[in-house]
C-alpha positions as YAML, in Angstrom:
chain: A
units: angstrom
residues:
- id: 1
  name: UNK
  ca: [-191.96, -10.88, -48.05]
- id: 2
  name: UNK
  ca: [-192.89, -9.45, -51.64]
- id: 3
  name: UNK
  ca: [-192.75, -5.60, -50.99]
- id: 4
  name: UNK
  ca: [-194.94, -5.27, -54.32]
- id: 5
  name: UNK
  ca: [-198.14, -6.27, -52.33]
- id: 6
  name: UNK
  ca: [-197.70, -4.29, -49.67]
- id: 7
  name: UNK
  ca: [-199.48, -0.72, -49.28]
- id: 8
  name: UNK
  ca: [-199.33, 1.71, -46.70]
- id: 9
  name: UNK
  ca: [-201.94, 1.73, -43.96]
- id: 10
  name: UNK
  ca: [-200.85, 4.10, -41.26]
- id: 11
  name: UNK
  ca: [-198.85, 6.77, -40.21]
- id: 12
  name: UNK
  ca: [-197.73, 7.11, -36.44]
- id: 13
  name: UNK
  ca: [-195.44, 9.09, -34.02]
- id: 14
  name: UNK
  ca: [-193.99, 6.17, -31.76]
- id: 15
  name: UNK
  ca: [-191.67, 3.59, -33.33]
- id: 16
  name: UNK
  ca: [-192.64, 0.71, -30.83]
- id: 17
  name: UNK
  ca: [-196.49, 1.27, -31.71]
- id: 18
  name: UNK
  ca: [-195.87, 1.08, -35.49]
- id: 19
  name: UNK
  ca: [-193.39, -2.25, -34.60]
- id: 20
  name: UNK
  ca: [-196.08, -3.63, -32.29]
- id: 21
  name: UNK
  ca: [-198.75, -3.25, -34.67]
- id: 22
  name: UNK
  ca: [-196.53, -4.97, -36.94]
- id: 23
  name: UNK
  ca: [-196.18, -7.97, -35.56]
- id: 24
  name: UNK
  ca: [-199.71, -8.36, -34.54]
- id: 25
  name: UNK
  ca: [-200.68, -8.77, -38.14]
- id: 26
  name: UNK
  ca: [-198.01, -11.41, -38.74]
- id: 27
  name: UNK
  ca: [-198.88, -13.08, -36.08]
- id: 28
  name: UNK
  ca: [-202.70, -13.16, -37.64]
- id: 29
  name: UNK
  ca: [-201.31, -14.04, -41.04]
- id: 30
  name: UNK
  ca: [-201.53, -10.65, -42.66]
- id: 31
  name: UNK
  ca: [-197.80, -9.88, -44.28]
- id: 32
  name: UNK
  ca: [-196.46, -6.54, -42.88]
- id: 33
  name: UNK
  ca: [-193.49, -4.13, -42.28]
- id: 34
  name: UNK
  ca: [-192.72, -0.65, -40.72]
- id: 35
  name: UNK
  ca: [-190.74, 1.72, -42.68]
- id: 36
  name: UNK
  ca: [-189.15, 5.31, -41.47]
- id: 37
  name: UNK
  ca: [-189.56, 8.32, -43.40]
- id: 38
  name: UNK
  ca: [-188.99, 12.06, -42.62]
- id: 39
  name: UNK
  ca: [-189.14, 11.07, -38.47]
- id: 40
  name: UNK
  ca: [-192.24, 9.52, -38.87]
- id: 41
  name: UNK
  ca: [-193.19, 5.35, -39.00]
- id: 42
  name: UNK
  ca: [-195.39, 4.20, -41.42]
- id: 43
  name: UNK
  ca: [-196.86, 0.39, -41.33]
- id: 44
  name: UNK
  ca: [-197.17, -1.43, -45.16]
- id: 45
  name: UNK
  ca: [-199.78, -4.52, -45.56]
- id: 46
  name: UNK
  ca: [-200.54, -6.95, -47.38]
- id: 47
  name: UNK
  ca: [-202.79, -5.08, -50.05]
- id: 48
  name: UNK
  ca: [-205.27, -7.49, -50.00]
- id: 49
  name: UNK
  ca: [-206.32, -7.80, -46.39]
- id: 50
  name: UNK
  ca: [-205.90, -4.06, -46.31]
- id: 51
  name: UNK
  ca: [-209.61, -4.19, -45.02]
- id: 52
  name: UNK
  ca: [-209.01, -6.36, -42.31]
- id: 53
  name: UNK
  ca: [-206.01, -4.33, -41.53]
- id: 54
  name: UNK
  ca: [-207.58, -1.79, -40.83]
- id: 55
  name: UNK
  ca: [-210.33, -2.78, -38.52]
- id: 56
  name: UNK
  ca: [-207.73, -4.52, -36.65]
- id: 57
  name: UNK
  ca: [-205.78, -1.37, -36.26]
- id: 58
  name: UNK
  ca: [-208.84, 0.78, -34.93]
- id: 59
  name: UNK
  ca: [-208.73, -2.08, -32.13]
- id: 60
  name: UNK
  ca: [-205.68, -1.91, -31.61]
- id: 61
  name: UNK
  ca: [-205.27, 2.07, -30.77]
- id: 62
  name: UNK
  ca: [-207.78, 1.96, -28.25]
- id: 63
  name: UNK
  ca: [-205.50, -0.33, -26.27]
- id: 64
  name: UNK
  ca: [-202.25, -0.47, -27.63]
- id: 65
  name: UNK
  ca: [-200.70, -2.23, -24.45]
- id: 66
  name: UNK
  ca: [-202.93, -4.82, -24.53]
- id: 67
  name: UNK
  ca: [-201.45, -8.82, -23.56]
- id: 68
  name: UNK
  ca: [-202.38, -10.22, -27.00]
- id: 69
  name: UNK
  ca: [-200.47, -7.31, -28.88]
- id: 70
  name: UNK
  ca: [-197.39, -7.22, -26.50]
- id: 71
  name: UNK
  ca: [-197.43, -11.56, -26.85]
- id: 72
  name: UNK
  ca: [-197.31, -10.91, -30.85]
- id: 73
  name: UNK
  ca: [-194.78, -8.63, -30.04]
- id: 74
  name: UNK
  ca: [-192.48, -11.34, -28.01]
- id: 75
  name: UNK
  ca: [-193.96, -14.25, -30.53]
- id: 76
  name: UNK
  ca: [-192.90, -12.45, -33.80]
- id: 77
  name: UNK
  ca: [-190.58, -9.70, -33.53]
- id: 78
  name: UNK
  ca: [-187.47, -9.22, -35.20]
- id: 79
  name: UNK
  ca: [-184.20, -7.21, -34.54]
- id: 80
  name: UNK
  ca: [-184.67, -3.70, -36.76]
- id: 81
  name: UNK
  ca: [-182.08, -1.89, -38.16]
- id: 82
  name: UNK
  ca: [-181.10, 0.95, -36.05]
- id: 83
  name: UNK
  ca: [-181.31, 4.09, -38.69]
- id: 84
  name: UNK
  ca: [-181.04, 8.06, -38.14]
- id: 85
  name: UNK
  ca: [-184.49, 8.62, -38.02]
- id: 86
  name: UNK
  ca: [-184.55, 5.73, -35.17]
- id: 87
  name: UNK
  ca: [-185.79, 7.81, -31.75]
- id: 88
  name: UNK
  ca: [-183.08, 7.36, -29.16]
- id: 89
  name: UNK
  ca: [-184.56, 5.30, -25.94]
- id: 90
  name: UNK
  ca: [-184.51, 8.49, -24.09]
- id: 91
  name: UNK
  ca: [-186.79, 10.10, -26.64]
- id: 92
  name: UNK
  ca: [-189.02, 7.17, -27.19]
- id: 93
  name: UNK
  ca: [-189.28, 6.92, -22.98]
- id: 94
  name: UNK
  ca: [-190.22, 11.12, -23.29]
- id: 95
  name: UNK
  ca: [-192.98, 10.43, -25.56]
- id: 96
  name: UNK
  ca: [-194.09, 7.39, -24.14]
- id: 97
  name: UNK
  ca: [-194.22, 9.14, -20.40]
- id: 98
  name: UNK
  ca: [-195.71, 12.32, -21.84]
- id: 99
  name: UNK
  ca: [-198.51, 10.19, -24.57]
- id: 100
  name: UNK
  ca: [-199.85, 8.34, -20.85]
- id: 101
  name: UNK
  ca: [-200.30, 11.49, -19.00]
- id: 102
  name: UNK
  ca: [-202.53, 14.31, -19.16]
- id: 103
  name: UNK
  ca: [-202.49, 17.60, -18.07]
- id: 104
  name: UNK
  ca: [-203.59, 16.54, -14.60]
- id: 105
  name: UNK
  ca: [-201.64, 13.65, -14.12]
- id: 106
  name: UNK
  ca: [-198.22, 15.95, -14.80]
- id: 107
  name: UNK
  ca: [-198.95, 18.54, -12.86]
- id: 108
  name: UNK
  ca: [-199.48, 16.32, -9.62]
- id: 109
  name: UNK
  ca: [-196.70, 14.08, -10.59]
- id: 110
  name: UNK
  ca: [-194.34, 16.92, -10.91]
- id: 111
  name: UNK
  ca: [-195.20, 18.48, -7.19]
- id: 112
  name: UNK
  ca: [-194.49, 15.56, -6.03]
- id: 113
  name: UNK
  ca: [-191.11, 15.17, -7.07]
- id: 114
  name: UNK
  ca: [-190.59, 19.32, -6.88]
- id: 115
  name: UNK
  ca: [-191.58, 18.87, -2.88]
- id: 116
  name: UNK
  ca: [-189.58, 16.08, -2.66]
- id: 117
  name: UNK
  ca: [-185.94, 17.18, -4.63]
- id: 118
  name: UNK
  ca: [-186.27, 20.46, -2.21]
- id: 119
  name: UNK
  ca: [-187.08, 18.51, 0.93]
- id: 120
  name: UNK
  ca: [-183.90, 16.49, -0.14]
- id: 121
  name: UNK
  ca: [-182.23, 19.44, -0.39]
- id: 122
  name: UNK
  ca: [-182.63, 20.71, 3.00]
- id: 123
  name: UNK
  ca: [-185.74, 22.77, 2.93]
- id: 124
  name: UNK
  ca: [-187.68, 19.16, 4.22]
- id: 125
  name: UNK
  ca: [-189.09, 20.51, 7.30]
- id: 126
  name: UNK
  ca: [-190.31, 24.12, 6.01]
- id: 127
  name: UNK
  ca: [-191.74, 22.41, 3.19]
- id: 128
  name: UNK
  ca: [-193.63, 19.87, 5.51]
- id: 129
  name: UNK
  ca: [-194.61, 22.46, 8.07]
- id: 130
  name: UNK
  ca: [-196.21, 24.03, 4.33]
- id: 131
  name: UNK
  ca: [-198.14, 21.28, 3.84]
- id: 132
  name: UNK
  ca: [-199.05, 19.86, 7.09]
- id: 133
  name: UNK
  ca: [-202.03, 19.14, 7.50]
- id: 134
  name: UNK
  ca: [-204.00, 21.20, 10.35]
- id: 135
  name: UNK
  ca: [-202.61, 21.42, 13.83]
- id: 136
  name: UNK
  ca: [-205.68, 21.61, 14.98]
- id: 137
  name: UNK
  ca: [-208.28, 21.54, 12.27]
- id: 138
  name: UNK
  ca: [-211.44, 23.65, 12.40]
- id: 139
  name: UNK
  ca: [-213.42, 25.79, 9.82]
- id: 140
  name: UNK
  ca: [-212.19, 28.62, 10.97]
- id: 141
  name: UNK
  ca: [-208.44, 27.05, 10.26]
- id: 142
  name: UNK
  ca: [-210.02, 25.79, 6.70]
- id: 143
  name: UNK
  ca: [-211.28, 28.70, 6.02]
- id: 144
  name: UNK
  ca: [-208.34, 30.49, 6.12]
- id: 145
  name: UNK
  ca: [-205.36, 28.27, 4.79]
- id: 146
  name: UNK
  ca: [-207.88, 25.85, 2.59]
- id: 147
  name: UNK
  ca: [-205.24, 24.25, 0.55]
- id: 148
  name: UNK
  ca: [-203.54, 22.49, 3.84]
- id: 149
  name: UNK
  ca: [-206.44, 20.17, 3.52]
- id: 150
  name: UNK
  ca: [-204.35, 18.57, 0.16]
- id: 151
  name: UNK
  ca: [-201.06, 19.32, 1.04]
- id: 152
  name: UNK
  ca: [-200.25, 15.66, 2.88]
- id: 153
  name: UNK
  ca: [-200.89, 14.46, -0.18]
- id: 154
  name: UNK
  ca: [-197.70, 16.34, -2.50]
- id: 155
  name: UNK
  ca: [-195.21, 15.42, 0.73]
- id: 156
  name: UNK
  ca: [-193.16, 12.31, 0.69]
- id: 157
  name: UNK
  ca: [-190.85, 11.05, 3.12]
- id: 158
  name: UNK
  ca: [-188.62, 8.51, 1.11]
- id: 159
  name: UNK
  ca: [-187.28, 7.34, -1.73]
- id: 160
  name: UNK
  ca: [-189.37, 4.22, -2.06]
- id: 161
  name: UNK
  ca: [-192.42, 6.13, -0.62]
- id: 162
  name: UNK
  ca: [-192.58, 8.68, -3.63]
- id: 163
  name: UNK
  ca: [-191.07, 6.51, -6.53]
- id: 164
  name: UNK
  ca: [-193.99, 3.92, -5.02]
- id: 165
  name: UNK
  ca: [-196.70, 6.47, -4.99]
- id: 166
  name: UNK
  ca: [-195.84, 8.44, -8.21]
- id: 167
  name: UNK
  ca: [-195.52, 5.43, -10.17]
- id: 168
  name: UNK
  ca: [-198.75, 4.01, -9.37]
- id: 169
  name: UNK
  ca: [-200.57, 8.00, -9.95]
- id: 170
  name: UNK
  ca: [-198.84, 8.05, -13.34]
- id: 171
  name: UNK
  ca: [-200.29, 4.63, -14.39]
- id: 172
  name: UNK
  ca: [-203.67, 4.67, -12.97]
- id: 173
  name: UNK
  ca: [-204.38, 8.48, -13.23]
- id: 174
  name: UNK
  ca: [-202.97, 8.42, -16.44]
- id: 175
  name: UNK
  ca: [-205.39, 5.15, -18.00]
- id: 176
  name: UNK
  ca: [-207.98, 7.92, -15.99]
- id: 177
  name: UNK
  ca: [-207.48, 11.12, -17.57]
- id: 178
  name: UNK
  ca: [-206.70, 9.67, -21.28]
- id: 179
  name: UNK
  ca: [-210.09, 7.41, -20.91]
- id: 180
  name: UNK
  ca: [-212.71, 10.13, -18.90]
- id: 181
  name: UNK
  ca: [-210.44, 13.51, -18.63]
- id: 182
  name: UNK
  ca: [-208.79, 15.88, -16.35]
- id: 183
  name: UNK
  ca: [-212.45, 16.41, -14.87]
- id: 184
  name: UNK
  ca: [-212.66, 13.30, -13.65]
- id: 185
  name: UNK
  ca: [-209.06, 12.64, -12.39]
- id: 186
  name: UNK
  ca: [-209.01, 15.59, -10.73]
- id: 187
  name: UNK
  ca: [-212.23, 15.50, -8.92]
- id: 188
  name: UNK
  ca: [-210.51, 11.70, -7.50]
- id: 189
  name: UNK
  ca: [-207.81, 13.54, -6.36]
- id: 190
  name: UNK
  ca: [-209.37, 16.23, -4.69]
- id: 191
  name: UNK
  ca: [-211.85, 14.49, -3.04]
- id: 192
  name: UNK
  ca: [-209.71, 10.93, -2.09]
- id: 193
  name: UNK
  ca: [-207.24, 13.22, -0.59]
- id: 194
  name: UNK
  ca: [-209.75, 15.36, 1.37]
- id: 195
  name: UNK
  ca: [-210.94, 12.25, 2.73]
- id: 196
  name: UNK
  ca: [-207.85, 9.84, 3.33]
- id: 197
  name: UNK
  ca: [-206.55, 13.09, 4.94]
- id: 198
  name: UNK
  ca: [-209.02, 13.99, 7.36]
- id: 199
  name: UNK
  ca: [-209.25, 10.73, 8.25]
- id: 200
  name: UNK
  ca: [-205.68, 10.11, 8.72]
- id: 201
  name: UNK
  ca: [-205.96, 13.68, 11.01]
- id: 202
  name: UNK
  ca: [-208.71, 11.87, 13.03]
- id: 203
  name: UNK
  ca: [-206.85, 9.19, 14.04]
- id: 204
  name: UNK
  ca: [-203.03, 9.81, 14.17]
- id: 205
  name: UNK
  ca: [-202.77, 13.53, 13.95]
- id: 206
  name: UNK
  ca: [-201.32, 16.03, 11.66]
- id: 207
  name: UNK
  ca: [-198.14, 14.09, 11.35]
- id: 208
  name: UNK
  ca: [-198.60, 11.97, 8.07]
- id: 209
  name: UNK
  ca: [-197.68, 12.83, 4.21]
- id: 210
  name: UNK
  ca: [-198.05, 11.19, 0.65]
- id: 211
  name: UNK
  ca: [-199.69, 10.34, -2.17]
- id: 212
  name: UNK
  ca: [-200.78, 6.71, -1.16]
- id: 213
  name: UNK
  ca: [-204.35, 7.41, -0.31]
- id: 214
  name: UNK
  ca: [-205.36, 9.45, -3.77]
- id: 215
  name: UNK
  ca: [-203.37, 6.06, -5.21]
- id: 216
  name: UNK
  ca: [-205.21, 3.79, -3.22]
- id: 217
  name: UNK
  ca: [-208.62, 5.98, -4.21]
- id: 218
  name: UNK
  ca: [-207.10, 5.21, -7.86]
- id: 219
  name: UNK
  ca: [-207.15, 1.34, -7.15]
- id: 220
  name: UNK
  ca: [-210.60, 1.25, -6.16]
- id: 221
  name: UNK
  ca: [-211.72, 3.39, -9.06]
- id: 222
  name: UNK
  ca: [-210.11, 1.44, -11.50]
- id: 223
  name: UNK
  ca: [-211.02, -1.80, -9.72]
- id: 224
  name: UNK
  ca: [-214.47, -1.09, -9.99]
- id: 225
  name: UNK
  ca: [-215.18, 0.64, -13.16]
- id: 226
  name: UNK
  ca: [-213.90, -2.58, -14.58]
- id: 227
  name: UNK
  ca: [-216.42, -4.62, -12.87]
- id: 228
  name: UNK
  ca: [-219.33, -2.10, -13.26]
- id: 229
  name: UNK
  ca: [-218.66, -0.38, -17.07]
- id: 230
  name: UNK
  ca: [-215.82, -2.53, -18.44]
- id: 231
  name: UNK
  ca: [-216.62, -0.77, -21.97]
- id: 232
  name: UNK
  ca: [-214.64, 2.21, -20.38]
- id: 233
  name: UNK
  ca: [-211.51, 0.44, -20.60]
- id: 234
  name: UNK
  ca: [-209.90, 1.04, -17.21]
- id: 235
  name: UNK
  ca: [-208.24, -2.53, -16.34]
- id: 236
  name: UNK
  ca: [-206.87, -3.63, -13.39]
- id: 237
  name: UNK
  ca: [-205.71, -7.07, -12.67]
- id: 238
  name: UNK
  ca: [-206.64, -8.81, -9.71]
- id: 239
  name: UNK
  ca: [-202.88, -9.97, -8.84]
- id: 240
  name: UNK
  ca: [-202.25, -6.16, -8.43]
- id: 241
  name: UNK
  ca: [-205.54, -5.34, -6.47]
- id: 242
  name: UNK
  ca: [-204.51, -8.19, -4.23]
- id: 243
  name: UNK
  ca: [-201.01, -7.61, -3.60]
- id: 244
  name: UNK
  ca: [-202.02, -3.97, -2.14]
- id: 245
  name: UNK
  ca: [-204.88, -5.07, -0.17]
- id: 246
  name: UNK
  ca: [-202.76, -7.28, 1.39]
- id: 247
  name: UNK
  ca: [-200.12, -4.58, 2.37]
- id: 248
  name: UNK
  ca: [-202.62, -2.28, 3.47]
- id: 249
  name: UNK
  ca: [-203.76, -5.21, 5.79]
- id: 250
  name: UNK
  ca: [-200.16, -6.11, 6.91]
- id: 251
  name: UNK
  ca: [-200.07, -2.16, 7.68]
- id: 252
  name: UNK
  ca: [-203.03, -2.55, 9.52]
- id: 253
  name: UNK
  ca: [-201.19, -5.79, 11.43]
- id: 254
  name: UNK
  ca: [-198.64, -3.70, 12.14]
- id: 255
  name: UNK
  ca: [-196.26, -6.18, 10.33]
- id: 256
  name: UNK
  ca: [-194.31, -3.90, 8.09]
- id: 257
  name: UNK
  ca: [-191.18, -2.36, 8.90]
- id: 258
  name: UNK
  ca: [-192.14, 1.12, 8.05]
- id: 259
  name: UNK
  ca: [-195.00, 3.42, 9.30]
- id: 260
  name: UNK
  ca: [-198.30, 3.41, 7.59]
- id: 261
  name: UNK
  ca: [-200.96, 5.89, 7.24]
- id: 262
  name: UNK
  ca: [-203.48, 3.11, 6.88]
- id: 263
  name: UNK
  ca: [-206.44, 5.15, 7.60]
- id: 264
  name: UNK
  ca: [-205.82, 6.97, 4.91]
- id: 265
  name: UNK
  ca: [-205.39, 4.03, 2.32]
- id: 266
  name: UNK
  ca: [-208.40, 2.35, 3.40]
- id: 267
  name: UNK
  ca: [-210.31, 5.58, 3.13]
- id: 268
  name: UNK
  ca: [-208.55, 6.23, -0.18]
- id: 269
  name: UNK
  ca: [-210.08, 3.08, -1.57]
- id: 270
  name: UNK
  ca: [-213.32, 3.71, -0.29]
- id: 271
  name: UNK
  ca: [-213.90, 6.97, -1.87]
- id: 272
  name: UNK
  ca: [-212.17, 5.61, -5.09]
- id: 273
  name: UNK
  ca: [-215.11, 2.80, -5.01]
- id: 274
  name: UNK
  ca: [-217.43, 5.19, -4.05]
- id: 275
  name: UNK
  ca: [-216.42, 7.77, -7.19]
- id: 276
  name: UNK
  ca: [-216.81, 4.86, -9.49]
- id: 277
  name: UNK
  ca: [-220.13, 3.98, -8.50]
- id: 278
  name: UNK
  ca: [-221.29, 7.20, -8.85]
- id: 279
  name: UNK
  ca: [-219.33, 7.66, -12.20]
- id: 280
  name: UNK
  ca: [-221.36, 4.35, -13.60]
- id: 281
  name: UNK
  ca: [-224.56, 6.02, -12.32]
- id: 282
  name: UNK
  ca: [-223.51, 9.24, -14.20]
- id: 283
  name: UNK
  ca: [-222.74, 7.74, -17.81]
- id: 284
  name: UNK
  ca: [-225.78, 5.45, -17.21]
- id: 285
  name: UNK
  ca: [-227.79, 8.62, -17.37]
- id: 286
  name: UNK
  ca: [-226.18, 10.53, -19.74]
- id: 287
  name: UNK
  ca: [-226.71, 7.46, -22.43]
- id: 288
  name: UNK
  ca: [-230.04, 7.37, -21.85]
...
């Protein structure tokens, strides 16, 4: 590669963005690099396509994850030398975590695991009878504890229940807040988990706890926002959507080995469907 024709096009914060970009021209025939200077990665290109370069780059930040930029990725990257300025993989995982998650999607993220740690440390059942949902729920019992009507939601009872749950509300949430904002995650979560909640109350009692009906609201959001305004750029592929329909229907079966609040994932998913509707109805109006 003759450095001579190569200019710089863009500055960014995240090593593996800068790479990926990288490779994604090469892999479209436009010569390119990544340098490191003062912490910071610039990417060089071919200083005649620097045009094209740059068009392709304003795709390419809108959805830096995207298949065709992770297969250039796999297709044409190289081994880089590993320099001071290079971010450690704890660092790079830090700003990774913290560039996918907004305001809302941290603070729910980190009760989660807050409740949890402390429940693991042996304050489980004062923290659960915290956040239980109602004995026996009325508006007068609303009225005056009004956040027990969310708190099932921040309580997890495993391991694989919270890493399961937390994952899933960091990824989905996340694609959420960064594409509509905290409004509009938040408003999921408050009103999936009203609803998966009471109707987990209505059916099995006060007795349940987790995040897995906001998640499952999450999944139907996604789901259909990208069948009703796929310019929003919330994906979800159907592999995914099907795998967890199908274990909320084996929980349903009663052919899993662990207890499900299935009420409150089918629920979730309904109001997660339901939000997205009226979201699409909402930005339908607002461009007019």
């Amino acid at each position: 590669m003759n450095n001579i024709s190569l200019q710089p096009l863009v500055k960014v914060g995240q090593h593996n963005i800068a790479l990926i970009f990288a490779d994604y021209l090469q892999s479209i025939n436009i010569e390119a690099k990544t340098e490191t200077i003062d912490g910071e990665f610039i990417v060089y290109c071919d200083s005649d396509k620097i045009d094209q370069a740059k068009d392709e780059f304003e795709q390419f930040i809108a959805q830096p994850y995207h298949e065709k930029y992770q297969q250039a990725a796999w297709q044409h990257g190289q081994v880089n030398e590993v320099t001071q300025h290079t971010p450690s993989l704890l660092t790079s995982f830090k700003k990774q975590f913290l560039a996918h998650a907004g305001i809302v999607t941290l603070v729910i993220f980190s009760a989660c695991w807050l409740v949890f740690i402390a429940s693991m440390l042996g304050w489980g059942n004062s923290l659960f009878h915290a956040l239980q949902f109602y004995p026996h729920f009325s508006m007068s019992s609303f009225l005056s504890e009004p956040l027990r009507i969310l708190g099932p939601a921040i309580f997890h009872f495993s391991w694989l229940h919270i890493v399961f749950n937390t994952m899933w509300w960091w990824q989905l949430g996340g694609n959420i807040e960064n594409k509509l904002g905290a409004k509009t995650l938040l408003l999921i979560f408050v009103f999936s988990a009203i609803v998966s909640n009471v109707g987990q109350y209505l059916v099995s009692g006060p007795n349940f706890g987790g995040l897995s009906g906001v998640v499952y609201a999450l999944v139907g959001y996604v789901w259909w926002m990208q069948w009703l305004r796929p310019q929003v750029g919330l994906t979800i592929t159907k592999p995914i959507v099907g795998i967890l329909l199908l274990w909320m229907m084996l929980g349903f079966a009663e052919l899993l080995p662990v207890n499900m609040a299935n009420t409150a994932h089918l629920l979730g998913l309904v109001s997660g469907c339901l939000l997205a509707w009226l979201t699409t109805l909402q930005l339908a109006q607002n461009n007019r």
